[in-house]
C-alpha positions in Angstrom: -2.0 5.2 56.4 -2.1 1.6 55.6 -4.7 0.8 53.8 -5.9 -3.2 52.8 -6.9 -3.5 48.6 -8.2 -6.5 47.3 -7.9 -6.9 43.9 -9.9 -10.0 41.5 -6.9 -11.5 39.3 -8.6 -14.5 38.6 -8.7 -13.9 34.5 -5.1 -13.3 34.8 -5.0 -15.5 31.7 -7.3 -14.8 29.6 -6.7 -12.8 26.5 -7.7 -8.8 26.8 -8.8 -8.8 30.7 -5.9 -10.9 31.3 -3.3 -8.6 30.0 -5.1 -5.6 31.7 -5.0 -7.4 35.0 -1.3 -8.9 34.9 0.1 -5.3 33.6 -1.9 -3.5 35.9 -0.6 -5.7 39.1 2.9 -5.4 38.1 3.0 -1.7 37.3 1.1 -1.5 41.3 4.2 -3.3 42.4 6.3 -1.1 41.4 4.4 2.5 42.7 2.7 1.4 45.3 5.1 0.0 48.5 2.4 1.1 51.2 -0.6 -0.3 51.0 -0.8 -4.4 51.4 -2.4 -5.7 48.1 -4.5 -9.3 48.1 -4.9 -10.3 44.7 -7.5 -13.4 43.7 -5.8 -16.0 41.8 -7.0 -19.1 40.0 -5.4 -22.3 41.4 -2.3 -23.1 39.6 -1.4 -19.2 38.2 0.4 -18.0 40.8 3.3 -18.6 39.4 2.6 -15.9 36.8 2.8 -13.5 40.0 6.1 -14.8 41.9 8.0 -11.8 41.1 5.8 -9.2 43.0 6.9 -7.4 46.2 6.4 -8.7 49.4 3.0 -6.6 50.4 1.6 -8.1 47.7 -0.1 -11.2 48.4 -2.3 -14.3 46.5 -5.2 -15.7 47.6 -6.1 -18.9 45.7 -9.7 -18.9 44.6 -11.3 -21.9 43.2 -14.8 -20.1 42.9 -15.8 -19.7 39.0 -15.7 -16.7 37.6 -19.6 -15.8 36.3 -21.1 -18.2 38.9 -23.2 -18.4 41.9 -20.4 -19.5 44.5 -17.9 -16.4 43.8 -20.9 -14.3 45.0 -20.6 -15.9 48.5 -17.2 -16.8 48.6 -15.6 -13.3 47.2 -17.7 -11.7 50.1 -17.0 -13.9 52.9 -13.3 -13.4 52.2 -13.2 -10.0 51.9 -15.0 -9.6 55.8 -12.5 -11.9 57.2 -9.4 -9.6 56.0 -10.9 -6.4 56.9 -10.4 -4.9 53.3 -10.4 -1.5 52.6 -11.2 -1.7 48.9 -11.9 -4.4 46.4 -11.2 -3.8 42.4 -13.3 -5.6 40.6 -11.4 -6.0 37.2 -14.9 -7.0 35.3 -18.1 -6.2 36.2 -19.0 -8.3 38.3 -19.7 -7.6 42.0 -19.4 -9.7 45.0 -22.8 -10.5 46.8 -21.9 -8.6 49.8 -19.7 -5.7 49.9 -18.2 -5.1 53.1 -15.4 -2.4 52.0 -15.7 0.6 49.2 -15.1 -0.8 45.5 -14.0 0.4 42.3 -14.9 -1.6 39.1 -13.6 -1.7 35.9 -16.1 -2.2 32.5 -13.9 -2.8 29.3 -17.1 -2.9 27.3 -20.7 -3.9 26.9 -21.0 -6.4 23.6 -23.0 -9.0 25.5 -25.8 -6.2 25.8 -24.9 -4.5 22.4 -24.8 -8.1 20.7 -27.1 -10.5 22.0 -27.3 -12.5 19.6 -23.4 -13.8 20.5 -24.6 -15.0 23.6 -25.5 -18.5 24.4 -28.7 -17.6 25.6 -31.5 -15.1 27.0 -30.0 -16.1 30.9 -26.7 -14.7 29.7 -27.8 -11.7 28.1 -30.3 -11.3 31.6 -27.2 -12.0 33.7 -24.6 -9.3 32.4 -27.4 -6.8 32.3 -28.3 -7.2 35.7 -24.4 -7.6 37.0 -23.6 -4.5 35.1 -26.1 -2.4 36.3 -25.8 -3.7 39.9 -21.8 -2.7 39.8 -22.9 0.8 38.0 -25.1 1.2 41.3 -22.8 -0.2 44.0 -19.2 0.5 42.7 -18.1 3.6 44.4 -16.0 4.3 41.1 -16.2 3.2 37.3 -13.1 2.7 35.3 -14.1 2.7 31.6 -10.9 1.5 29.4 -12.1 4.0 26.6 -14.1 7.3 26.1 -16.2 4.6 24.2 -17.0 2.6 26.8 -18.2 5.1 29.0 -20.3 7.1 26.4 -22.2 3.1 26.1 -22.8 2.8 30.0 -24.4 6.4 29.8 -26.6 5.4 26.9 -27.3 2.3 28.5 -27.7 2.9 32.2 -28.9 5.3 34.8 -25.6 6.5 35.8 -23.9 9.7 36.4 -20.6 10.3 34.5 -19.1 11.8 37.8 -19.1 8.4 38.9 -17.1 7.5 35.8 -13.6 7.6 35.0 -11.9 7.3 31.5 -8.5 5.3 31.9 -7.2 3.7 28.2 -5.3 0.7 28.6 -1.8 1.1 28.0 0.7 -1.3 25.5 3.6 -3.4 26.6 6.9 -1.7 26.0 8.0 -5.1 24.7 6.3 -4.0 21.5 8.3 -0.8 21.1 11.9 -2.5 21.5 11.4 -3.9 17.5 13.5 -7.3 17.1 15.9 -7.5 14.4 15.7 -8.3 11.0 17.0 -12.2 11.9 14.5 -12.7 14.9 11.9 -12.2 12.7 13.2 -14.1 10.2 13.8 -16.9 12.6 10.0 -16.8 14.6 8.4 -16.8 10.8 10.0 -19.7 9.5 9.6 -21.7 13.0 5.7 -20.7 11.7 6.0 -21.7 8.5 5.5 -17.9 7.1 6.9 -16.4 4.3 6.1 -13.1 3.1 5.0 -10.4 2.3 2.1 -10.7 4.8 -1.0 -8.4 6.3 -1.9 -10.1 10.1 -4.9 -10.6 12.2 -4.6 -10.9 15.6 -7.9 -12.3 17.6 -9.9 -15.0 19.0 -13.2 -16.6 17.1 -16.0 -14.5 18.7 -18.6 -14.0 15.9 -17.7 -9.8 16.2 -14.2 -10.7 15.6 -15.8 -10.6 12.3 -12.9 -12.9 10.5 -15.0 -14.6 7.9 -15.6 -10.7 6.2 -12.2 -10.5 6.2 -11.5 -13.7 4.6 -14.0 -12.8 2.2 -12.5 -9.4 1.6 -8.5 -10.8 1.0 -10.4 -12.9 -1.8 -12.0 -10.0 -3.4 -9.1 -8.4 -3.2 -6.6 -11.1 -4.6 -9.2 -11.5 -8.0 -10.0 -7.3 -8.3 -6.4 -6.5 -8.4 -2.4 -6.9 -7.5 -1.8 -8.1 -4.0 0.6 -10.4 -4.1 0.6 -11.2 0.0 -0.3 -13.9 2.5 -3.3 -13.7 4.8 -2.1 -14.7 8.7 -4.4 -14.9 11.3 -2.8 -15.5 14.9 -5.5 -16.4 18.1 -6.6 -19.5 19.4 -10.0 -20.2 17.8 -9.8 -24.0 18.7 -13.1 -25.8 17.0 -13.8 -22.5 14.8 -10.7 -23.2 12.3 -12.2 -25.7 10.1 -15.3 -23.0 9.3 -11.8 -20.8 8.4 -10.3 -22.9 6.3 -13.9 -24.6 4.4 -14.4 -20.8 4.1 -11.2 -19.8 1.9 -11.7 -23.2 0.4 -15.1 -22.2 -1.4 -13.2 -18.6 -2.2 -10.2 -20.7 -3.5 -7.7 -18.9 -1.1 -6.6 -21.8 0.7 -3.5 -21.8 -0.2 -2.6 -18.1 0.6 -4.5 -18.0 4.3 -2.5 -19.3 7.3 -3.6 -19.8 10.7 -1.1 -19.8 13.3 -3.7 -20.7 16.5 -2.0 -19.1 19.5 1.1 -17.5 19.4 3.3 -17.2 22.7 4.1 -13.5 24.2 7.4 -13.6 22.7 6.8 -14.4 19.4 4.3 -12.1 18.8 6.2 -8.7 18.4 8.5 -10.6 15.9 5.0 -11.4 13.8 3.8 -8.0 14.0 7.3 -6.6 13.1 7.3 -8.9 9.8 3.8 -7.9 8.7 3.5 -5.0 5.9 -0.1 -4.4 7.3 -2.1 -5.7 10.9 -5.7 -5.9 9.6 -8.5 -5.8 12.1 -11.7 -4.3 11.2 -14.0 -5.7 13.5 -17.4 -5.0 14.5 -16.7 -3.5 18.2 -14.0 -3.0 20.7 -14.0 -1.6 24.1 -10.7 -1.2 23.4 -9.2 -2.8 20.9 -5.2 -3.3 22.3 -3.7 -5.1 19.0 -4.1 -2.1 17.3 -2.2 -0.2 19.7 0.6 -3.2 19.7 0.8 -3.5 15.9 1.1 0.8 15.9 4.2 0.1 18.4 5.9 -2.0 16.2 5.8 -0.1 13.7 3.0 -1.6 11.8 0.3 0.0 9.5 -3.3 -0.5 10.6 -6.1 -0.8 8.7 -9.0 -1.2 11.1 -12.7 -0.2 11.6 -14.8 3.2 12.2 -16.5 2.4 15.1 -16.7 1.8 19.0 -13.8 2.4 20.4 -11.2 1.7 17.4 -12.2 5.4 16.4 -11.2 6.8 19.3 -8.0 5.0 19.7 -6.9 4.8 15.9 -8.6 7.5 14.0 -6.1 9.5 12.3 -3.3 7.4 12.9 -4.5 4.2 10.6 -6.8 3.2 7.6 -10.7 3.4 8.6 -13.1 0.8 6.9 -16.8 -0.1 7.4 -16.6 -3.4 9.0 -19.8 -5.0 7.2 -18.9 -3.7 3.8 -16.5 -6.5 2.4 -15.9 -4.4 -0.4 -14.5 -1.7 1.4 -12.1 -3.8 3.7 -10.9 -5.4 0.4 -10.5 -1.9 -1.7 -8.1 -0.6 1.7 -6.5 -3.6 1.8 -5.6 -3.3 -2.1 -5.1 0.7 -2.3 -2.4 -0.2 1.0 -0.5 -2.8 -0.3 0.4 -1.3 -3.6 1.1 2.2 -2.0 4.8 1.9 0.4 4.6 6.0 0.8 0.8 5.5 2.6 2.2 2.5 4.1 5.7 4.4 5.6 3.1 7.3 6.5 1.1 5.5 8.3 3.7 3.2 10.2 5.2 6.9 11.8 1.9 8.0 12.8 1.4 4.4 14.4 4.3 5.4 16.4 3.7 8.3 17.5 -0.2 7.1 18.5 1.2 4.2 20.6 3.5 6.6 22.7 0.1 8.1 24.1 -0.6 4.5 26.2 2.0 3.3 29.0 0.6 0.8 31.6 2.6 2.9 34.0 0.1 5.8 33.6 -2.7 3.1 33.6 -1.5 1.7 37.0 -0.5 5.3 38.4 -4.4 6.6 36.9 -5.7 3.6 38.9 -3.8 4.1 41.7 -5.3 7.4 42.3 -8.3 6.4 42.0 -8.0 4.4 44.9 -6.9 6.8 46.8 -9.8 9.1 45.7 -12.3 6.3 47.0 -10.7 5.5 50.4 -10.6 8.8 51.3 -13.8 10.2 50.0 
């Protein structure tokens, strides 16, 4: 039977949710030729979807995300086209729900971090959307084991109503460029190496500055002859950055790139001898999973959901103990055997996350829900 699914595309851009939300669509496309799909777009992104089949369709949404409007407008829409099921890709519910839904957490840092938040209104706003979609989804998708063991700690919810589905990595990763494209992207960046990477944006739990701090302690403790590169857009956050390995007197070794485009990012991870990114939580955390794909150590944190995803395949580090980022990052550098070791077991970690299995995961939830 035919069935009608809504699904809310509108952060198809941003970083993280974005990359869930365009893989997940495509990877839909390509399983799913029964059901008629109406996915809620942004004004000007469709063209990031032209490629879909043709029971997929866009719906161009102006409404915010986070605001009052998409409350009304999301549930007006989804009356007038009769839809079976709306997937709310963030946790955020419309104000009426006139079909069964399934929503999908990634995480709950605003709650876990408060003090990251603008204000108390924001902190009051995710806790009461999160807890409204716990009670009103009709299924949870947590992206990690993590995620879902917060929401029970958190929130009066039964794990029944939970399901556990990772996020999956972009093959694009695993096809490794040669030697000369990465020779070519790096010096179109100005990079020379060696080099260990980070790959993020400039949210305080991103937790950059420690490891800026920790490449410094490193650089005057011992050997590491290697260049700190920091890919993300962080636009008004650089010049804290760069005053920052000023006062260290690292200025001259620390290079940031700002945002790096889709298809120059495997060639950055393939040219790195280590991806760094010990940060204070992830729901996730998908550039671990891309730097593992292409073949690149990781040294990363012991928490959240990093653990789950990277522990025994990478280099585990407190994230608030500077000294013990920059003794990893040291011991690593001068040691190729733990380095080679460690780049296999990347590999084989990575082949455990396909966006296909994420879509087809998804998928079946859906059909779960409709027919429940």
């Amino acid at each position: 039977m035919r069935r009608t699914i809504a699904i809310d595309a509108r952060k198809l851009s941003d970083f993280g949710i974005g990359t869930y939300v365009r893989h997940l669509i495509d990877h839909l496309g390509e399983l799913d030729g029964e059901n008629q799909y109406l996915l809620f777009v942004r004004p000007g992104s469709e063209e990031e979807l032209d490629s879909l089949p043709i029971n997929f369709e866009l719906l161009v949404e102006s409404s915010r995300v986070y605001s009052a409007s998409e409350l009304l407008t999301l549930s007006w829409r989804l009356f007038r086209r009769r839809v079976d099921l709306y997937h709310a890709t963030h946790y955020v519910l419309p104000g009426f729900l006139p079909c069964k839904t399934v929503v999908t957490i990634h995480d709950i840092i605003h709650l876990l971090f408060p003090d990251f938040l603008p204000n108390r209104l924001a902190l009051r706003y995710a806790r009461t959307m999160i807890r409204r979609s716990l009670a009103r989804g009709d299924r949870i998708i947590a992206v990690s084991r993590n995620t879902r063991d917060d929401l029970l700690a958190n929130f009066a919810v039964s794990s029944r109503k939970i399901e556990v589905i990772h996020n999956g990595v972009a093959d694009v990763f695993r096809q490794h460029p040669s030697e000369q494209e990465i020779a070519s992207h790096l010096e179109e960046f100005g990079v020379e190496g060696p080099y260990m990477l980070f790959v993020g944006n400039p949210k305080p739990h991103k937790n950059l500055d420690r490891v800026v701090k920790a490449f410094a302690r490193a650089r005057k403790d011992g050997a590491l002859d290697a260049k700190l590169v920091c890919a993300g857009a962080r636009e008004g956050s650089d010049f804290k950055i760069r005053q920052r390995a000023e006062q260290l007197g690292i200025q001259d070794d620390v290079k940031l790139l700002g945002h790096v485009s889709d298809e120059a990012l495997p060639a950055l991870y393939g040219g790195a001898k280590l991806f760094l990114y010990p940060t204070l939580y992830e729901g996730f955390g998908l550039p671990v999973l891309e730097a593992m794909a292409s073949g690149t150590p990781v040294l990363t944190s012991n928490n959240s959901a990093l653990k789950e995803i990277a522990g025994g395949y990478a280099r585990l580090v407190e994230p608030v103990d500077v000294d013990d980022i920059a003794r990893a990052m040291l011991e690593l550098m001068n040691d190729d055997d733990e380095l080679a070791r460690l780049s296999q077991l990347g590999l084989e970690r990575a082949e455990d996350f396909r966006w296909q299995s994420t879509a087809q995961r998804t998928l079946d939830v859906y059909r779960s829900v409709l027919e429940s």
